[in-house]
C-alpha positions in Angstrom: -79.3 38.7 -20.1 -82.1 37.8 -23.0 -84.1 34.2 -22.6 -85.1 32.5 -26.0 -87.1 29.7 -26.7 -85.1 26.5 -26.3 -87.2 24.2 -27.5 -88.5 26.2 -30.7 -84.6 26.9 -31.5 -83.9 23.2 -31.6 -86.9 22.6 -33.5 -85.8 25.3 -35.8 -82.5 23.2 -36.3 -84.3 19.7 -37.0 -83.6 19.2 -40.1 -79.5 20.1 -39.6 -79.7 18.3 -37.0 -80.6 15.0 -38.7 -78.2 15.9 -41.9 -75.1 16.6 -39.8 -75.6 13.1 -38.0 -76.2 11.3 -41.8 -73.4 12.9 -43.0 -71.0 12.2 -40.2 -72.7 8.6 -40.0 -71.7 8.2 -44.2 -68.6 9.2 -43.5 -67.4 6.8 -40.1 -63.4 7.2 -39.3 -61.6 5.4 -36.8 -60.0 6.5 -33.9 -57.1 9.3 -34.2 -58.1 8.9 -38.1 -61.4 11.4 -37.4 -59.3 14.2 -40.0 -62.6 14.8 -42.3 -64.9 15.3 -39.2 -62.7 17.4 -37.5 -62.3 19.7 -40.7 -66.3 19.9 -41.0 -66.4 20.8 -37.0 -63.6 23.2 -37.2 -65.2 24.7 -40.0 -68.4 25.1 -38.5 -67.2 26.9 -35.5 -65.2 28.8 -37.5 -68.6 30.2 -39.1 -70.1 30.9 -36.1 -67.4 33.1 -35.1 -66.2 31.3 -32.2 -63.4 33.3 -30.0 -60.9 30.6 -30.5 -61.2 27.3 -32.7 -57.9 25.0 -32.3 -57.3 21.5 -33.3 -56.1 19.6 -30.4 -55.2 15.7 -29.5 -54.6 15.2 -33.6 -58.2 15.2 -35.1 -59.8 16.5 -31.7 -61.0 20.0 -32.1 -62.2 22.5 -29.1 -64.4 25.6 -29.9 -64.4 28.4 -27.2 -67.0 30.4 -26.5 -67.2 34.1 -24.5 -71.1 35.0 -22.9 -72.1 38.1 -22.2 -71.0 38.7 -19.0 -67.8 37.1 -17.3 -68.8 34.1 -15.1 -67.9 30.6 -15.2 -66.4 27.8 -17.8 -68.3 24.9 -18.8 -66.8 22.0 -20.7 -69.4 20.2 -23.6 -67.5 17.3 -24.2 -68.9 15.3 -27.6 -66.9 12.2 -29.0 -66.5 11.7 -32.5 -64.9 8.2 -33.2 -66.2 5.6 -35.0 -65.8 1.1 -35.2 -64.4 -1.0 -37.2 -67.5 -2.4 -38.2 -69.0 -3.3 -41.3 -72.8 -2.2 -41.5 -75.1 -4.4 -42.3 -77.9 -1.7 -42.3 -79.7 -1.0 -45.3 -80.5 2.9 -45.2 -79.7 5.5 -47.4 -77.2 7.4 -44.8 -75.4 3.9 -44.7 -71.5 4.4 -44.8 -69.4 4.0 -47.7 -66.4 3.1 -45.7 -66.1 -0.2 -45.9 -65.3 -2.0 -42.3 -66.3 1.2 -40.7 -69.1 2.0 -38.6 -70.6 4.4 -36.2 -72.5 1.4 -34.4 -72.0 3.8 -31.3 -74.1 7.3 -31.2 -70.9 9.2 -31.9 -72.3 10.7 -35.5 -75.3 12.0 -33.3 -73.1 13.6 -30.4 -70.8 15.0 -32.6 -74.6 16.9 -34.6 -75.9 17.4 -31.2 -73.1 19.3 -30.0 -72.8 21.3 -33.5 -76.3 22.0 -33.2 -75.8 23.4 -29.6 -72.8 25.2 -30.4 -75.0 27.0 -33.2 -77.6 28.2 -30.8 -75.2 29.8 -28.4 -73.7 31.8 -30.6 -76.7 32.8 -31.9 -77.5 34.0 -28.4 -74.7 34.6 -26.5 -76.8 37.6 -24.5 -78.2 34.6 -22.5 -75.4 33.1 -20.8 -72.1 34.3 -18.5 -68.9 32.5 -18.4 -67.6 30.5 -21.2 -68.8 27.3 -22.8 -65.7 25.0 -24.5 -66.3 22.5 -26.8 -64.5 19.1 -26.7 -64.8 17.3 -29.9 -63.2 14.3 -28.6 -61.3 11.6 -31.3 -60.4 7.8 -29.9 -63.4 6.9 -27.3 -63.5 3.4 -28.3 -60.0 3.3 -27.6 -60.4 4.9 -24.3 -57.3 7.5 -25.3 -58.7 10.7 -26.4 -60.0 12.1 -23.2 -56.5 11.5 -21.7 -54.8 13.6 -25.1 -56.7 16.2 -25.2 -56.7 17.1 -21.5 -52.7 16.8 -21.7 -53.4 19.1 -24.4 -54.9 22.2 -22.0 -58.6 21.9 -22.7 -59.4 22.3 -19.3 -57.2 25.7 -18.6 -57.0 28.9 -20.6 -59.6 29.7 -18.9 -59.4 26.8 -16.1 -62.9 24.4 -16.5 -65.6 24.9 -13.8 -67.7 21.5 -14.5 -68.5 19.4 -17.6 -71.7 17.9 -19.3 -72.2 15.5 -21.7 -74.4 12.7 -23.0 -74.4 9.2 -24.4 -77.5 7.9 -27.2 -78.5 4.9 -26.0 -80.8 1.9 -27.5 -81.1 0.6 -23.6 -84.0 3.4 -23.4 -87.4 4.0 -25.1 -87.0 7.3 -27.6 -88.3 10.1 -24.9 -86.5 9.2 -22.3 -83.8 10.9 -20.3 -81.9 8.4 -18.5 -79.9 10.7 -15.3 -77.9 9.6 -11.7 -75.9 10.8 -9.5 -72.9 8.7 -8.4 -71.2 5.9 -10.6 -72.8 5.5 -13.7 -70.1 3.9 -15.6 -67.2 1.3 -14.5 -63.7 1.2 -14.8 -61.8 -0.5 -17.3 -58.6 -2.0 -17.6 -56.8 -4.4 -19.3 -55.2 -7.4 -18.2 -52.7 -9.7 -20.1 -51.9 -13.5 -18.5 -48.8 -15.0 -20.1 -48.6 -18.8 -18.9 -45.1 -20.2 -19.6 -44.6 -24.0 -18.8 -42.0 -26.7 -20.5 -43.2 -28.3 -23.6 -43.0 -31.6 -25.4 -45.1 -34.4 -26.7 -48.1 -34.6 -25.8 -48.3 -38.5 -24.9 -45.6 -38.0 -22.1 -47.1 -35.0 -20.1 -44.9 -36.7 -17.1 -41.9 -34.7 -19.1 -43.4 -31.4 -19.2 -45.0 -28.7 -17.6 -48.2 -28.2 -19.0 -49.6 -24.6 -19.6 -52.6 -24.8 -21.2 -53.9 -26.7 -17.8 -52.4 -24.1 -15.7 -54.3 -21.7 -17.9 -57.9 -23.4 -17.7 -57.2 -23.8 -13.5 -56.2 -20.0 -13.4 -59.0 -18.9 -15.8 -62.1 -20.8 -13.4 -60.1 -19.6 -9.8 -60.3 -16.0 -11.2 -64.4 -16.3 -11.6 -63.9 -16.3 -7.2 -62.7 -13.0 -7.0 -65.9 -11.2 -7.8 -68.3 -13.9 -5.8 -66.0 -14.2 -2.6 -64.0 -11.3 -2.2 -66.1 -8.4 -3.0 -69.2 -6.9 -1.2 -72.5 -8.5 -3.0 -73.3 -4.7 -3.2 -70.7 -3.6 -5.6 -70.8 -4.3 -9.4 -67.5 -5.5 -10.4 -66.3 -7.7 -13.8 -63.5 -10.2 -14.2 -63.2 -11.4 -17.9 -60.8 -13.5 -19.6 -61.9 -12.7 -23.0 -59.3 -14.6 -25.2 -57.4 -17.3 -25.0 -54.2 -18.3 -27.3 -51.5 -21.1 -27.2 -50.3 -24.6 -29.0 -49.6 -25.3 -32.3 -50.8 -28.9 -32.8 -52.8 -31.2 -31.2 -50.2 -33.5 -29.9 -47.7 -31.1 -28.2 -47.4 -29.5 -25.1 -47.3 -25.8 -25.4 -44.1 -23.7 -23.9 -46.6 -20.7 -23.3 -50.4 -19.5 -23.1 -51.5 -16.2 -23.7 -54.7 -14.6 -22.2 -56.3 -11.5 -22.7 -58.9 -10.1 -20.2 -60.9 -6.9 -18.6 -61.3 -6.0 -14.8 -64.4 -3.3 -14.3 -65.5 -1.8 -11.2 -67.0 1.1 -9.9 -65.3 1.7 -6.1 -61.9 2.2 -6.9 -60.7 0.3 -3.8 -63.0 -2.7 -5.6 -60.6 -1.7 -8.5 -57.5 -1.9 -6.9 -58.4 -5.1 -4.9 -58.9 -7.1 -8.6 -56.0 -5.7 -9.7 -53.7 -7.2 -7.5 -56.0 -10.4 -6.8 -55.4 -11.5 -10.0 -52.1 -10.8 -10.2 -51.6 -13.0 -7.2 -53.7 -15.8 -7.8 -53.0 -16.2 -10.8 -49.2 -16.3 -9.6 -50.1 -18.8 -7.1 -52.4 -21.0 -8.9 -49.3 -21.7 -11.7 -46.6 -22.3 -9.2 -49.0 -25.4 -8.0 -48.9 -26.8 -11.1 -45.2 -26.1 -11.8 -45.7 -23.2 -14.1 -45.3 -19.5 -14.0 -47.9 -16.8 -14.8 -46.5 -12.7 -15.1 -49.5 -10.6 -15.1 -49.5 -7.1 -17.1 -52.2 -4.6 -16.0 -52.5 -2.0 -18.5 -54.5 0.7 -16.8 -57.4 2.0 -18.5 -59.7 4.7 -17.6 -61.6 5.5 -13.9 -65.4 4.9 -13.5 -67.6 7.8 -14.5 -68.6 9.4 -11.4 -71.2 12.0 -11.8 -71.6 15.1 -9.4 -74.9 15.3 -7.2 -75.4 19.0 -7.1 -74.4 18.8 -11.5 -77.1 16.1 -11.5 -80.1 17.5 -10.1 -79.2 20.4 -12.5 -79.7 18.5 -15.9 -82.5 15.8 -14.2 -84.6 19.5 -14.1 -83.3 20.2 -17.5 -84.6 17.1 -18.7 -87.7 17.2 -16.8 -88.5 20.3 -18.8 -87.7 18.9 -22.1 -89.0 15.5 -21.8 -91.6 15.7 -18.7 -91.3 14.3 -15.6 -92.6 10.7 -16.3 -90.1 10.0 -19.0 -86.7 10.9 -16.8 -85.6 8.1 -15.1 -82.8 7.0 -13.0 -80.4 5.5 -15.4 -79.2 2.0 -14.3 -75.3 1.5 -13.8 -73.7 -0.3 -16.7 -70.8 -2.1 -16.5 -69.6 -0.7 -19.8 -67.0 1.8 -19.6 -66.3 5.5 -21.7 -63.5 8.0 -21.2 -65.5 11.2 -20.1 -64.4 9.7 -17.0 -60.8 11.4 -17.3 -63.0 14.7 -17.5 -65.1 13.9 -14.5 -62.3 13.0 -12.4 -61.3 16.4 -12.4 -64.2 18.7 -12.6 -67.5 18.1 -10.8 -69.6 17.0 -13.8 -72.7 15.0 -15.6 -72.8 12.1 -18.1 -76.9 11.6 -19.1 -78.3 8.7 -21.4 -81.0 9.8 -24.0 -83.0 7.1 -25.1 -83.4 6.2 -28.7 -84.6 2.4 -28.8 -87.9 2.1 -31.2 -89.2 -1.0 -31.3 -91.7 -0.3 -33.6 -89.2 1.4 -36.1 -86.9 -2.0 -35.7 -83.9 0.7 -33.9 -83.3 -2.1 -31.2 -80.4 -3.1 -31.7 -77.2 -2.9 -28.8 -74.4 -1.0 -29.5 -71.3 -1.8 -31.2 -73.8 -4.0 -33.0 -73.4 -4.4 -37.3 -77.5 -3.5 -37.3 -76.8 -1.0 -34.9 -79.1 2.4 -35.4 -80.8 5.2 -33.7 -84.4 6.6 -33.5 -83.6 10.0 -35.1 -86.3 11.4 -32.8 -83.8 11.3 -30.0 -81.3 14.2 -31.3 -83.7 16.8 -30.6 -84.3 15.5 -26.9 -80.7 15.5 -26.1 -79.9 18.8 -27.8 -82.8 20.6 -25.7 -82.0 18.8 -22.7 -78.5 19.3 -22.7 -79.1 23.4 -24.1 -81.0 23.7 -21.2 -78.7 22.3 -18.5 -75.8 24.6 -20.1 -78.2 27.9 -19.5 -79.1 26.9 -15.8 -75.5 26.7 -15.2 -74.5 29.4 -17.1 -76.6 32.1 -15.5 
């Protein structure tokens, strides 16, 4: 087994670095819809002589690759999706999609992971085992995880742990945000359909209003987080739209309502779940109305490994200095590398690329939304190193 010099072989790759992420940030496609960056990734790996490049999940791709010595498999998991937002930025990497943004960090994952990919094969004296590479489509719609792990990512041969990382403008550039536990919630979605009896609005005696029933269920729902679970745990019930009537003088016959539960103990998860479904049951049939409830399930909380942890905190200790790695705060935001941490002990790390000074401040899924460039090389050494101390 040969070391190399992490940090000079990133440095080495700055400059591809940064182009990979412009041209994957020019060219933003929507989830599923990822066809020209999947050719470009497939075609890298290709290049680099990887043992095995497949496209999986539609425009997912994985890259396998063999180490030296037999040992065991580690899963790099990078998503690739973009929003349908229109950018209002005014740089010269700006997309030329119109509607479409990546207002996310997935252009630099996606180069990050390229640029990692690169080095190992380059040096694949300095690792056992095999490293896979998940170039995940449909994050922002919380589906690709699921498809590509239906696909067989994790077998052939079977997945040991995965790593992965997030940009993130919540963090100074320099910083390594890492934790152990919950870092990220659940997320589901809830849909609330109010049906009452309608009619004219001047004789409400006649019908059975749902728009009221609506407004009463909406405000008992804001209890369930504030009186049923513990103060300790973070937990989210949103009613984030709203839809019924037609006119201003007539009763509606139904309300429509659209909404998110988030948690991060999955017994808080479960309570909500059927909480609202009852309450909201109840509070309708007081007011002569009936409310069915539809839980569409989305995807667990991100739950990172202790032992997994401490590993890439050192990494990043190494790369960044112990100072600049913090503890990164749980947010009640949610992301589908959950699906891969719920079945192999794993990490999820935040590298920081907010520059104040630069103007890159804004939050994500924003139309301004941009990174400090100067975090791609962080994460790439950080996350190179954490694949070699597990790989050894």
């Amino acid at each position: 087994m040969s070391a190399f010099d992490v940090a000079r072989e990133v440095r080495r790759r700055y400059n591809d670095l940064i182009a990979l992420r412009r041209d994957f940030h020019r060219h933003p496609e929507l989830a599923f819809e990822e066809e020209r960056t999947a050719t470009i990734i497939a075609a890298r790996l290709a290049e680099l002589r990887y043992d095995r490049v497949e496209r999986v999940a539609g425009t997912g791709v994985l890259g396998v690759l063999q180490g030296a010595r037999p040992g065991k498999t580690l899963l790099i998991r990078a998503d690739i999706d973009a929003l349908p937002i229109q950018e209002a930025n005014d740089v010269t990497y700006r997309s030329q999609t119109p509607g479409r943004m990546h207002a996310c960090g997935h252009d630099g994952h996606a180069a990050i992971a390229l640029v990692i990919a690169d080095i190992l094969a380059q040096h694949r004296d300095a690792f056992r085992g095999v490293v896979k590479f998940a170039f995940q489509p449909a994050e922002e719609r919380m589906a690709g995880a699921q498809r590509m792990i239906e696909a067989g990512v994790m077998h052939d041969p079977d997945v040991d742990a995965v790593m992965g990382l997030h940009i993130s403008t919540g963090l100074p550039t320099g910083k390594v945000g890492v934790a152990a536990g919950p870092v990220f919630a659940s997320a589901d979605e809830i849909v609330l359909r109010v049906r009452g009896r309608g009619g004219h609005g001047a004789m409400p005696q006649e019908n059975i209003d749902p728009v009221v029933a609506a407004a009463q269920i909406v405000v008992a729902l804001q209890t369930l987080v504030s009186r049923e679970i513990a103060p300790l745990n973070p937990a989210v019930v949103t009613i984030g739209s709203i839809h019924g009537g037609t006119a201003f003088n007539i009763v509606a016959d139904e309300v429509e309502m659209h909404g998110t539960i988030r948690a991060f103990v999955p017994a808080d998860r479960e309570l909500l779940t059927r909480r609202v479904r009852e309450l909201a049951r109840d509070v309708a049939r007081g007011l002569r109305a009936i409310c069915e409830v539809t839980v569409q399930w989305g995807c667990p909380p991100c739950v990172n490994d202790p032992e997994i942890t401490e590993l890439v905190r050192r990494a990043a200790v190494l790369t960044a200095g112990a100072k600049d790695v913090v503890p990164y705060l749980k947010g009640m935001t949610s992301d589908d590398m959950a699906y891969f941490l719920s079945r192999v002990p794993g990490c999820y790390f935040v590298v920081g690329a907010r520059n104040a000074t630069r103007g890159y401040t804004a939050p994500h899924h924003s139309a301004q939304f941009d990174i400090d460039e100067n975090a791609l090389p962080v994460g790439a050494e950080t996350l190179l190193r954490s694949v070699l101390a597990y790989l050894v």
